[in-house]
N, C-alpha and C positions, 0 to 999 in steps of 0.2 A: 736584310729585311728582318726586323725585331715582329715575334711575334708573344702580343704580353697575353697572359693567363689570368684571368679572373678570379678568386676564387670565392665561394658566396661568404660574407658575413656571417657568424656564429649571431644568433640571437642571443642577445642580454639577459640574463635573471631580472625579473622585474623586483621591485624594493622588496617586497616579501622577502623571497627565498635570500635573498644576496644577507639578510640581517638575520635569518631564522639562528645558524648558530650563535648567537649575542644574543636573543631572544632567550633560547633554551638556558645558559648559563645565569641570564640574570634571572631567569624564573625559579632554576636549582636554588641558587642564594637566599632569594627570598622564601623558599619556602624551608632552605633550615635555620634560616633566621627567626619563622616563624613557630618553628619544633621549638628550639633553645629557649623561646620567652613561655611558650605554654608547658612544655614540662617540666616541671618544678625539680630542682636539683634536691638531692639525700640529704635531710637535714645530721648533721653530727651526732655517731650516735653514744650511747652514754657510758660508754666503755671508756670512749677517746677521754674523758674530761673525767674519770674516774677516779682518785686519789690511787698510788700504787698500794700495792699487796704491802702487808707486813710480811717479814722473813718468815714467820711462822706461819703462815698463811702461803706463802707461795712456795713452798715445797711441799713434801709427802708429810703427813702429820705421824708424830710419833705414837705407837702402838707397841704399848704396855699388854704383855701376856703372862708376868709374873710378879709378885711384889716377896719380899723379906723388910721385916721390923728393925730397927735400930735403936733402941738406946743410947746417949752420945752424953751423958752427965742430966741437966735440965730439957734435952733437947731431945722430941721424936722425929725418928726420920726413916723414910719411906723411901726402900730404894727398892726400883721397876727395870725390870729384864724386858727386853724386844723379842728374844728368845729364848725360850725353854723348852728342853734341857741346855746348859752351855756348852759348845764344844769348842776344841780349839782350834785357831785360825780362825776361828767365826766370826763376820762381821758381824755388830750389834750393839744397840745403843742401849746407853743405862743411865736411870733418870734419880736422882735424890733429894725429895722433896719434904723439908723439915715443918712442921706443924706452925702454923703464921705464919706463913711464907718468907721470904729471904731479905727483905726491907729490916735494915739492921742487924742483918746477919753476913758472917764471913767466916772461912774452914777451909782445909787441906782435905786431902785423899791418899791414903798410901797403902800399895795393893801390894801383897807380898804370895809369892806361888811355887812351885817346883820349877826347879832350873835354874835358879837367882841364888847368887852369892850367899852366904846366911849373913843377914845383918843386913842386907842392902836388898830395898825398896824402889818399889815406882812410884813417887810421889809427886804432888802437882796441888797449884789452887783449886779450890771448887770455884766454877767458873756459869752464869748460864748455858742450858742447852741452846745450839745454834735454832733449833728447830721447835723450842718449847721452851721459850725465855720465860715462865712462869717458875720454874725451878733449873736448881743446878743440876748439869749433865754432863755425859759424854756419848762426841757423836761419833758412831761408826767407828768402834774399836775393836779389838779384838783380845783376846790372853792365848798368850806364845804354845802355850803346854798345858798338855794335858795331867789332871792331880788334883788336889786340895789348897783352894786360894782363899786369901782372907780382906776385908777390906775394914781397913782401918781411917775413923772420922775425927778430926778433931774442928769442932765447930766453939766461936767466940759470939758472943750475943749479947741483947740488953740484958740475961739473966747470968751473965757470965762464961767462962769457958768451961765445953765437957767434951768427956773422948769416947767414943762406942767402937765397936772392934764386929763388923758379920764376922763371924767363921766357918771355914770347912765349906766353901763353895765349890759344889765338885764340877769340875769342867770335863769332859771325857774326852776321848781320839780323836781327833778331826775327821771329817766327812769324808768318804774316799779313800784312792788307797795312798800310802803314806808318799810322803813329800820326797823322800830320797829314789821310791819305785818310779813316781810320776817324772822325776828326771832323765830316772836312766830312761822310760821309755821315749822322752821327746829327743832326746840326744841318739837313737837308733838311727832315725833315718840323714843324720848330719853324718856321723859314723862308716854309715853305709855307701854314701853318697862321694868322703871323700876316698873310701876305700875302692870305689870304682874309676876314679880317675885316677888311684897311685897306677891300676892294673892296666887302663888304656895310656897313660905314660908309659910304662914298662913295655908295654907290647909295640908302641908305636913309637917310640925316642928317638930324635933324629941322627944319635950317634950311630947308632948302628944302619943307621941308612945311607949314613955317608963313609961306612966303613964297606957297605957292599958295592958302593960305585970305588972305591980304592983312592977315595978323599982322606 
């Protein structure tokens, strides 16, 4: 004899509820479809479409704190220290700016100072500054030593060629304590360092460890 079990029917979600999640998702849609048309997107702003910096313009601008005169034959010329006084190892830019600016003009540089050869120069084209193309320069150099340096110009122009000579620029000690002290101090703790492993080698080498097991 079978005896069968009934069990009651689950009542159906009526269409509402059965749709409500498709409901909700299409109404989400719609309503930031609705956001995206009403708020107005960032128009570009006027940096983007800017034309770029000139070189001169997009670094640090150069800052003259000294000037000395030159005479160079026809030719006046204007040379500007970033630093004053000069010391050596200093970094520093140095600017030479001849009277009508540089449109037909062309010239060397040759810097002669203690510690150089006698007779032998540091010489070079005059060249624009990187960072103040309006006159010839140099960027971020330095002089070796400390003593009396002289800078010698010889410039060629529409009025011809002349040669002017600064003299006696004095550069003093460098900043700090001297270059040969600042070594030995950063070479202590390398010194130090291998001097304690010659001592834990020494103490702990494994010949002798295998000389007390009778290896």
């Amino acid at each position: 004899m079978h005896v069968r079990t009934y069990l009651p029917s689950r009542p159906r979600p009526d269409r509402a509820t059965r749709h409500a999640p498709k409901h909700r998702a299409r109404n989400l849609l719609l309503a930031v479809c609705v956001m995206g048309a009403v708020i107005p997107f960032p128009a570009p702003s006027a940096q983007a479409h800017a034309p770029a910096a000139e070189p001169e313009q997009a670094y640090a601008p150069v800052e003259v704190v000294h000037t000395e005169q030159v005479q160079a034959g026809p030719y006046h010329l204007t040379v500007g220290f970033s630093t004053w006084p000069l010391r050596a190892m200093q970094s520093l830019d140095f600017t030479f700016a001849p009277d009508g600016g540089l449109i037909g003009k062309s010239g060397t540089l040759s810097m002669t100072g203690p510690g150089m050869e006698r007779g032998k120069r540091r010489a070079g084209p005059l060249s624009r500054h990187p960072r103040k193309r309006s006159v010839w320069g140099l960027d971020v150099q330095s002089l070796p030593t400390a003593g009396r340096w002289s800078f010698t110009f010889a410039i060629n122009g529409p009025q011809g060629q002349g040669t002017g000579t600064l003299d006696n620029v004095t550069v003093l000690e460098q900043p700090g304590p001297p270059l040969a002290l600042s070594w030995a101090l950063c070479t202590l703790p390398v010194l130090g360092l291998i001097a304690s492993l010659a001592v834990a080698w020494r103490r702990h080498r494994p010949s002798r460890h295998l000389a007390a097991l009778g290896v």
